[in-house]
N, C-alpha and C positions, 0 to 999 in steps of 0.2 A: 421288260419282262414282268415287271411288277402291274404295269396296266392289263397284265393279261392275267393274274392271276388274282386280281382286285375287281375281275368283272368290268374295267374301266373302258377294255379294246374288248371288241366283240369280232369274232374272227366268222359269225356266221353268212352275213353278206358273200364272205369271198366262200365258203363251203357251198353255198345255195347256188353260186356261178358255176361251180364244179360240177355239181349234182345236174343240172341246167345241161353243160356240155356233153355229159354222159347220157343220161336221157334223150337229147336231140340226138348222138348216134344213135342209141339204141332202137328209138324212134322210126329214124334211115335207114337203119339196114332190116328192121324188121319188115317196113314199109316196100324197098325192093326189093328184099328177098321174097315175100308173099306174091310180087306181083312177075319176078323173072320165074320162079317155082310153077306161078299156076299157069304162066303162057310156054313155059316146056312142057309141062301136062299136058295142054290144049290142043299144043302142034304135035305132042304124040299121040294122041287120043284115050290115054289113059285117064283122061279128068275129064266129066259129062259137062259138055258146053254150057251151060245155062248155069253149074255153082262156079266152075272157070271161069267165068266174066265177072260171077258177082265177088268171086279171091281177086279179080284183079283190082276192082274195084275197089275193093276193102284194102291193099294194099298201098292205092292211091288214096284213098281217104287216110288212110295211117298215116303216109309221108306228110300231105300237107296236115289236114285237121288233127290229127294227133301232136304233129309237132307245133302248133299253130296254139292247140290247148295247151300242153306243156310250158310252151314261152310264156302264154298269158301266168298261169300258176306261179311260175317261180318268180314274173315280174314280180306280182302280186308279194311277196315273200320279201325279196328285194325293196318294195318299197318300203316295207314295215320295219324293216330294218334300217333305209335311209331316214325315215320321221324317227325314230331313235336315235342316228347321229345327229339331226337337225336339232334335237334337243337336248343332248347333251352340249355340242357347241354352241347354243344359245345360253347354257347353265355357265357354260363357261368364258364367254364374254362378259354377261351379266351381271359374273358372281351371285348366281343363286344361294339361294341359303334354305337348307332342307326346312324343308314344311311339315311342321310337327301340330297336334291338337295343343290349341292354347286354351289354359282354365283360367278364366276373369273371374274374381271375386271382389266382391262389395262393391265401395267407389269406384273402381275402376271399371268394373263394368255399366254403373251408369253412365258414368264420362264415354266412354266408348257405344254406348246405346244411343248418348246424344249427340256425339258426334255423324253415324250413323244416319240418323233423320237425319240432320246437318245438309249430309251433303245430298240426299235424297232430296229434300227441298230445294236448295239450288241446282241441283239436274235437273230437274223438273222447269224450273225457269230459263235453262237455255236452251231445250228445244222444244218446236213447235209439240201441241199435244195429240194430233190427229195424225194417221198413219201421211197422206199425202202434205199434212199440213195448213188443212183446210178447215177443219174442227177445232173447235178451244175455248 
């Protein structure tokens, strides 16, 4: 309970799965009801043939492609919220350690400017310098 109230557990994943479910019915029954509505019209002649085809139409496009948008959206949602557990279990494998601005002052920031080059000069000597490795 403390992870949830420390922001540690994120409960939005499993909310965006909910919302996900609710919307694919909603989805479905708006999708057949539009399209059993306008072929009872149809077959009673109460609806002018030619917007009747295009409800039913619209009907069938709601079922698949609206539900088909929808999936895609929440996947989308869903993922962004797996690359945040991915990285918080990597923080905690790792033992990360929060990243704060560090202030270097005097020596130490030269020591640290020359370590710097340091290893820029040796990165430079292990790999080839041409993108295929043909230049150098």
């Amino acid at each position: 309970m403390s992870g949830y109230f420390s922001f540690q557990r994120y409960v939005t994943s499993y909310f965006v799965k909910v919302i996900y479910f609710v919307g694919f019915l909603a989805f479905t029954a708006a999708g057949l009801g539009l399209t059993i509505w306008s072929a009872r019209r149809l077959q009673a002649g109460s609806l002018p043939t030619r917007l009747g085809w295009y409800y039913i139409g619209a009907g069938i496009g709601m079922l698949l492609v609206g539900n088909f948008v929808w999936r895609v959206f929440c996947e989308l949602w869903v993922v962004l919220f797996n690359i945040n557990d991915c990285l918080v279990s990597l923080d905690r494998k790792f033992g990360g350690e929060p990243v704060g601005p560090e202030v270097i002052h005097g020596e130490a920031a030269k020591e640290r400017t020359r370590e710097v080059i340091a290893s820029r000069k040796t990165d430079r000597l292990a790999r080839p310098a041409g993108v295929l490795g043909l230049s150098g």
